[in-house]
N, C-alpha and C positions, 0 to 999 in steps of 0.2 A: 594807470597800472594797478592791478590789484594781484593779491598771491595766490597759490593755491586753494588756500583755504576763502577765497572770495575778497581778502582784506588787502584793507594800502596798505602797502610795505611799512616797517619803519623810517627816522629817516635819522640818518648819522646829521653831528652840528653841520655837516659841510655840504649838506642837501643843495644848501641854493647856490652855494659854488660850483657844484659839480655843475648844475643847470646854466651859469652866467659863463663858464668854459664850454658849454657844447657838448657835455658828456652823454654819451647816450646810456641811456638809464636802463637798467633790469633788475628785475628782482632776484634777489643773489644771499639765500639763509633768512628770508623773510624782511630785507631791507634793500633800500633803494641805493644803489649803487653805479658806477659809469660803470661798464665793460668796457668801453675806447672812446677819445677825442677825436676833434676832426684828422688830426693824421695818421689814423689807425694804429692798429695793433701791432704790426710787425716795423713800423717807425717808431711806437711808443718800446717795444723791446727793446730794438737796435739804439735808441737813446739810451737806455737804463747801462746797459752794458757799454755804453762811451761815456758817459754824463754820469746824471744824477734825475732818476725818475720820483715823483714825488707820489705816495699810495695813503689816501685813507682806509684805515683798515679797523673803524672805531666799531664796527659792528663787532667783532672780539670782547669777548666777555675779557671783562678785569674785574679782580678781587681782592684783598686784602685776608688771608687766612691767620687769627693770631691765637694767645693762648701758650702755656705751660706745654715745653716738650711739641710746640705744634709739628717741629721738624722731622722727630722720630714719630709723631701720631701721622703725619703723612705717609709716609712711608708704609702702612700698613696698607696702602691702597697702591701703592704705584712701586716699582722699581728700581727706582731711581736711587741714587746716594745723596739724598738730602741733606741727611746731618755732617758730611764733610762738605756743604756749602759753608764758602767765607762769605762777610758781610758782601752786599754788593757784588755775587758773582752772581750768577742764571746756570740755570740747568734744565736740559731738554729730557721731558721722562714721561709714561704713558700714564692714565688708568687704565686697570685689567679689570676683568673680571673672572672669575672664580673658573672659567677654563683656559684663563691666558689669553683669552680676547684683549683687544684694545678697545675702552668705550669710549675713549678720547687720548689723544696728546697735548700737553700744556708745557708751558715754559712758569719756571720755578724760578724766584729770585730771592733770597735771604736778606732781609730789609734790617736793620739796627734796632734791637728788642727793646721797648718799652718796660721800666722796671722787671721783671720778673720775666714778660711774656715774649715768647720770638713772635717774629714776624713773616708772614711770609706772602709774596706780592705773585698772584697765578695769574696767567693768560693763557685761555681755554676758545676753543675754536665755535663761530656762532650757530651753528645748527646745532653744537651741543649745549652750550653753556646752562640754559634752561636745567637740562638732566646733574650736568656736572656739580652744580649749585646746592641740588637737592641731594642729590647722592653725598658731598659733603659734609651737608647739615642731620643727612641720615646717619654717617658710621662716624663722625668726630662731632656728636652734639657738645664736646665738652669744650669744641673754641667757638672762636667768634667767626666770623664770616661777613666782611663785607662787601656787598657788592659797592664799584663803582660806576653807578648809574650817571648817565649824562656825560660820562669821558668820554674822551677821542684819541687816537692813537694813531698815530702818524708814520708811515714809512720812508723815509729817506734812503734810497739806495742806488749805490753807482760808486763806481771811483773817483768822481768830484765831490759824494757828499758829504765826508772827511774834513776838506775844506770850503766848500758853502756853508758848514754850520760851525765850524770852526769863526767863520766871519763874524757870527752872528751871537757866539756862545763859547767864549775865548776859553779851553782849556777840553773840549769836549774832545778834539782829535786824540788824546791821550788816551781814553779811557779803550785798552783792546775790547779784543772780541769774547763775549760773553761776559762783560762785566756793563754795570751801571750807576750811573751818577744824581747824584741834583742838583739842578741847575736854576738860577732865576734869567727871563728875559721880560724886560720892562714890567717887572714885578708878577709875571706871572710864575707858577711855579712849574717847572720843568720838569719831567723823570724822563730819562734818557738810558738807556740798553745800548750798547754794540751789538746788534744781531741783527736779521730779517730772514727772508725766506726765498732770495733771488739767486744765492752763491756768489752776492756780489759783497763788499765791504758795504758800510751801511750803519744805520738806526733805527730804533724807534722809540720815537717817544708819545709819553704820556701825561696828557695835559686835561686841563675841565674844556667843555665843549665850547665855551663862550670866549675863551685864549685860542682856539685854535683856528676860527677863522682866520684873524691878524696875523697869525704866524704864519701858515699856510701864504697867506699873499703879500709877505717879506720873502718866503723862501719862494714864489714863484716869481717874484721879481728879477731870479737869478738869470742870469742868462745859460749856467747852466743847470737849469732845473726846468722840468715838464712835467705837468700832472699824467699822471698815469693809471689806467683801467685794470678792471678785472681781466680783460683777457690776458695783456700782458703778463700782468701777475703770474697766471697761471701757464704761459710759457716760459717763464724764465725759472719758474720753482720746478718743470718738465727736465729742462735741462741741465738746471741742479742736481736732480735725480732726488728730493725730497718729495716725502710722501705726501697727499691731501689726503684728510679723513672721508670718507663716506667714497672715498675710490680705489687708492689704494692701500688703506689699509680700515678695519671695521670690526665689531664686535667678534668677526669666524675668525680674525687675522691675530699670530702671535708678533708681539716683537723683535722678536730670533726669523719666524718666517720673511716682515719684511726687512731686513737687513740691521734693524734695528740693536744689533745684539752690544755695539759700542756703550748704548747710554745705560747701561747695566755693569755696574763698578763690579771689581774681585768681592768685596767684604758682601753685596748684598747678593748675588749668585752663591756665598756659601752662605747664609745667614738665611736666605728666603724669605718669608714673612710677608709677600707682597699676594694679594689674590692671583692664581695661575700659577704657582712659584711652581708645581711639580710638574705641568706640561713645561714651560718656558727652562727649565733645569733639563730636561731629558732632550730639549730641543740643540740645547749648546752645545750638549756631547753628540750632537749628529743625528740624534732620533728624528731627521724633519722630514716630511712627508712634500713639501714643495719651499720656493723660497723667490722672492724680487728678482726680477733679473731686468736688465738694461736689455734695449732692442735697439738694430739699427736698421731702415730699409732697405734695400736694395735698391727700389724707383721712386719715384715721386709723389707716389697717389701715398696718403698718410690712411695710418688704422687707427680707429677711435676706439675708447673706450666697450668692451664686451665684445670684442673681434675674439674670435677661439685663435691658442697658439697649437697648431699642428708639426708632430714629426715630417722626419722622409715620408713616410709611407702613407699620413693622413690621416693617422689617429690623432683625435685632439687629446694634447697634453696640460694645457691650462687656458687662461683667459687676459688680455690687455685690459689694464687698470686705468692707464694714463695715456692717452697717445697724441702725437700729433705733429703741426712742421717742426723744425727747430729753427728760427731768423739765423742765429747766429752760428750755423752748417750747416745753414740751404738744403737741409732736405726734412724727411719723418722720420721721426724716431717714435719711442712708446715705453714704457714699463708694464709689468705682468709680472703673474706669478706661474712656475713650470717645476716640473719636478729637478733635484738637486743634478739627474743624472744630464737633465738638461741644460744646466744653468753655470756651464763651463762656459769660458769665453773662445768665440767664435763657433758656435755650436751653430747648425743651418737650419733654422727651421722656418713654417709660413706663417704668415696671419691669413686667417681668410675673411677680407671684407667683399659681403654681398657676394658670396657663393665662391669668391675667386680667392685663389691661395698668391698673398705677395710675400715673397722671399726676403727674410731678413737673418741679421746674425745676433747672437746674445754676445754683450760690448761689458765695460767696467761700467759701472755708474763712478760719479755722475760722470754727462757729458759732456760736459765742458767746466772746465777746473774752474771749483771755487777760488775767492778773492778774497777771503777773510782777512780779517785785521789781528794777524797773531804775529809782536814784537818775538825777535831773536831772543832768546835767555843768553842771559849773561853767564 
């Protein structure tokens, strides 16, 4: 297997495990990865969503960002509300650039500041991390940056995987959604999240690469735990209605365009300060020129990615971002982008794959209701 650019992929610690489970390998962000086991991808779905699917997902850049005020010096690049993170929470928030583009999305976690300096723990997606990295070290030269090179990061998710790591990591089911812990198992060192990217309850942890084999084959000891591929992944985050970079959303794409307008608090919408704040601020108030909309098919035949979405009459009015079956409602669905007058629900419009128009309606995202891990308030 070699990449684009002619080279062997990378290989995440879990290379030779993937290979001694039968993963069929692709080149997936420049690294070697399964797309599906022998029971394919729409068995490996339909598990995740009963069970507890197990995802290496170590090709994800991780970093440690620290330093004085590192939280509000973040902030000057993304929009997110960082400095109202508490220790141990996570927050999902973009980088912009300078017309409201997204050049990436990351998850932010507020780690316990060492004398003087915060700390703060980023996971950035791998075709970008490279740029992300340097782009940090470009506009905040005055913290630190550490990459963690050689980690692995692990995806646990299903509604068993609550309790398989519970079994295994007595106190972990507590921890809700969007918060993280640490943890030791058989002396290695654990960091563990409530989050993932399936709309199912779930984790992930992050661990050095040389713990995560052993871990990896305690947890798949489970009887209900299955290794899980990229394809899966990327139906179950479909039906989610979650974005993937470099599809549906990209350096043209605002945050507001793709649906994104939640992870943008009150105080930093009046406050700005982020690159893009004046497209992304006029966008709020309605100035939007198109915006994500959920698709549902009509028939069977799925629309893939760059299908034009066509009115009545067969003007094209945007393009499918995302498309594809959905296992778990037996038929196609899709994400795009359409203009606002479009993007009512139940609005009729086609896709047309390979010359032919197939009829669908614009639906709520997601579609099929997440499963997060959010205890009642008291």
């Amino acid at each position: 297997m070699t990449s684009e650019l002619g080279q062997a992929p990378a290989r995440t610690p879990l290379y030779n495990r993937h290979l001694a489970l039968g993963g069929r390998m692709v080149d997936f962000a420049g690294y070697a990865l399964p797309v599906n086991y022998s029971k394919g991808v729409l068995a490996e779905h339909l598990f995740t969503r009963q069970k507890a699917g197990l995802f290496d997902v170590s090709h994800m850049g991780q970093a440690i960002l620290s330093g004085r005020d590192a939280a509000r010096r973040l902030e000057s690049l993304v929009p997110g509300d960082i400095l109202a993170l508490e220790p141990d929470r996570i927050r999902y928030t973009q980088f912009t650039n300078d017309e409201g583009g997204i050049l990436d999305d990351l998850m932010v976690t507020r780690l316990a500041p060492v004398d003087a300096d915060e700390r703060l723990f980023l996971v950035v997606n791998a075709a970008c991390k490279q740029a992300d990295f340097a782009h940090l070290r470009a506009k905040l030269p005055e913290l630190r940056l550490d990459v963690l090179e050689g980690w692995a990061l692990l995806a646990l998710q299903g509604p068993a995987a609550a309790s398989v790591l519970e079994r295994h990591i007595p106190g972990v089911s507590s921890l809700p959604f969007m918060a993280r812990g640490e943890f030791l198992w058989r002396g290695a060192e654990l960091a563990i999240s409530r989050s993932g990217y399936t709309g199912e309850d779930g984790f992930e942890i992050s661990l050095r690469g040389e713990d995560s084999r052993p871990f990896a084959d305690v947890l798949l000891l489970e009887e209900d735990v299955e290794p899980i591929g990229l394809g899966a992944r990327d139906s179950l985050r479909l039906e989610a209605g979650l974005c993937l970079y470099g599809h549906d959303i990209d350096t043209t794409t605002s945050p507001i365009e793709a649906g994104l307008a939640w992870s943008i608090s009150k105080r930093r919408r009046a406050e700005g300060g982020f690159p893009g704040a004046a497209r992304i601020t006029n966008e709020l108030v309605g100035d939007l020129a198109r915006q994500r909309v959920g698709l549902a098919l009509e028939g069977r035949a799925p629309a893939r990615e760059g299908a034009e979405i066509a009115n009545a009459e067969g003007v094209v009015i945007g393009r499918v971002t995302s498309g594809g079956f959905a296992p778990s409602l037996g038929r196609p669905i899709a994400m795009g982008y359409a203009p606002p007058a479009f993007a009512l629900e139940g609005t009729v419009v086609n896709l047309i794959v390979r010359g032919k128009p197939l009829p669908a309606r614009v639906v709520a995202l997601p579609f099929v209701p997440n499963r997060y891990h959010r205890p009642a308030k008291a």
